[in-house]
N, C-alpha and C positions, 0 to 999 in steps of 0.2 A: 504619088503622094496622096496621103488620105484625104476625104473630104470631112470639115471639121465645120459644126456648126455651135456655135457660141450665145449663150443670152446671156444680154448686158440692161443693165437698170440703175435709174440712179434715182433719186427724191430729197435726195438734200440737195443744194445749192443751183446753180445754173446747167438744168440739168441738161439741155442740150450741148451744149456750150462742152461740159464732160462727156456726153456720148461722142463727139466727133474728137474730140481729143483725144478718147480711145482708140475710135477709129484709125487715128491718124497714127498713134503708136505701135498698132498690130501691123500696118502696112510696111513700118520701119523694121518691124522683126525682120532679123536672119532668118531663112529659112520659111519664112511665108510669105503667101501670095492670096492676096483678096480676092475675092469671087465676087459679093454683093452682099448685100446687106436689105435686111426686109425696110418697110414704112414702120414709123412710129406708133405705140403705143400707148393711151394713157392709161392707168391701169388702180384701180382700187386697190391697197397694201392689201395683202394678204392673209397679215396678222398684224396686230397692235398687242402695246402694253395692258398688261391686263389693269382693267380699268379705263383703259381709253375707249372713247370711240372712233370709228373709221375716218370721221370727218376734224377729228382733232392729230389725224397722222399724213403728213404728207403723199400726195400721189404718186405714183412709180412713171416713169418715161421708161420703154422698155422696147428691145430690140431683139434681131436675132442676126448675127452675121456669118454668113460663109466664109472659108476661107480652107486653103491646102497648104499642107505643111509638113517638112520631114523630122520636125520637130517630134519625138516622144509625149507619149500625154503628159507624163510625170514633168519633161523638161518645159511643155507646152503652159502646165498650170503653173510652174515655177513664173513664169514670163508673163505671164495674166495677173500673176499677185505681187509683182513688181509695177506695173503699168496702174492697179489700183491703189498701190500703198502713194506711185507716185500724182494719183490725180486726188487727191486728199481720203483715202479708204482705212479708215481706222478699225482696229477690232477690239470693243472695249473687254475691258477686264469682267471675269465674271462666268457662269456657267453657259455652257450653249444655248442655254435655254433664252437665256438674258440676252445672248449677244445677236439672237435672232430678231428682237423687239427694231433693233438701235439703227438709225436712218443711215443711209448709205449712200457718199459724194459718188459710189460705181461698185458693184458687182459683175462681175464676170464669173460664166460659171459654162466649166464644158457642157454640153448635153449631147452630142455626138460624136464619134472621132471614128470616122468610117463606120466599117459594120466590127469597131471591136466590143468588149465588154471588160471593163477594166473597174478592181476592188481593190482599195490599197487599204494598209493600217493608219495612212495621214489623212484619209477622207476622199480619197478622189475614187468617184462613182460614176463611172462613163457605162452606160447612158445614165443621165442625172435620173437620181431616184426617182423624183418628185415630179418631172416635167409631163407627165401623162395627168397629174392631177391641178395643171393651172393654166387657166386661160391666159394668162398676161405672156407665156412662154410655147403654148400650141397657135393663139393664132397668127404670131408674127414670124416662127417658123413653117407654118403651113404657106404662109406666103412665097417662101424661096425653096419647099420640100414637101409639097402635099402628098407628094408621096412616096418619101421617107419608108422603109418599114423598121420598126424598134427591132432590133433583133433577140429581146428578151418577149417580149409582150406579142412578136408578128402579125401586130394592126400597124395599119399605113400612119401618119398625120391624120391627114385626113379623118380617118376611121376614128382615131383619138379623139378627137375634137368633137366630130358632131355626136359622142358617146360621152362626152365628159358632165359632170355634174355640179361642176365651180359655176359658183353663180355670181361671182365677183363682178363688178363693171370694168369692164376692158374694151376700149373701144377705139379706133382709130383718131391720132392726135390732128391735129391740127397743123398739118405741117406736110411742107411739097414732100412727092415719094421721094425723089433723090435727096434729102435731106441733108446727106453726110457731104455734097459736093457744092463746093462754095460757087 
């Protein structure tokens, strides 16, 4: 089974409280099996509505979790966006651009699925397009994959991270490392 690396974030409501409810939903999936899961994140949004400022948008609590699974990507994101619609993940109405502003009870989003490369016409972008450009999602996978290599870009984690140029605050939460286990 491949090794499948996931970031998950949330900034609306109890955000922890929604990360381990994730947690605890992935482990009930058929067909997967958890590995670990990195330390928490608290993480500066990344972008606001235009016109806000940073300090008027909620913080992101942000993670990274392993896991193995015989699941297909396509069947795997099906099961990721059921797990967020049901811990309250709404997707308002409106252009992409718009639906990027809007707070989020959980995100889930692949960023790795073994060494594949995967472009669909519904959006699924294995390896996530964007994840070599944001701290909130290199350093808490660097924690369980430093060294990971992208098999588009052939820099390690690691290598990402201390090259990256996000200067966002992202910084470890405040919270025991095994977080996820009661």
């Amino acid at each position: 089974m491949p090794r499948v690396y996931l970031g998950l974030g949330s900034n609306s409501g109890d955000r922890l409280a929604l990360l381990r409810a994730a947690l605890e939903r992935l482990r009930r999936l058929d067909a997967v099996a958890m590995v670990e899961a990195s330390r928490l994140y608290d993480a500066e949004p990344w972008e606001s509505e235009p016109g806000q400022t940073a300090d008027e948008v909620p913080r992101y609590l942000n993670c990274v979790v392993a896991l193995e699974t015989a699941l297909p990507a396509q069947a795997l994101l099906a099961e990721l966006q059921v797990i967020e619609h049901t811990l309250g993940r709404t997707r308002p109405p409106g252009t992409p651009e718009a639906r990027r502003f809007a707070p989020r009870t959980l995100d889930i989003d692949i960023l790795f699925y073994g060494d594949e490369i995967v472009s669909t016409p519904d959006d699924l972008h294995v390896p996530h397009l964007l994840l070599a450009e944001r701290a909130f999602v290199l350093h808490p996978l660097a924690d369980l994959a430093p060294d990971l290599e992208h098999p588009i870009l052939y820099r390690t984690v690691r290598q990402l991270l201390e090259d990256m140029e996000d200067d966002h605050d992202v910084r470890p939460g405040d919270y025991p490392l095994r977080w996820f286990e009661d």
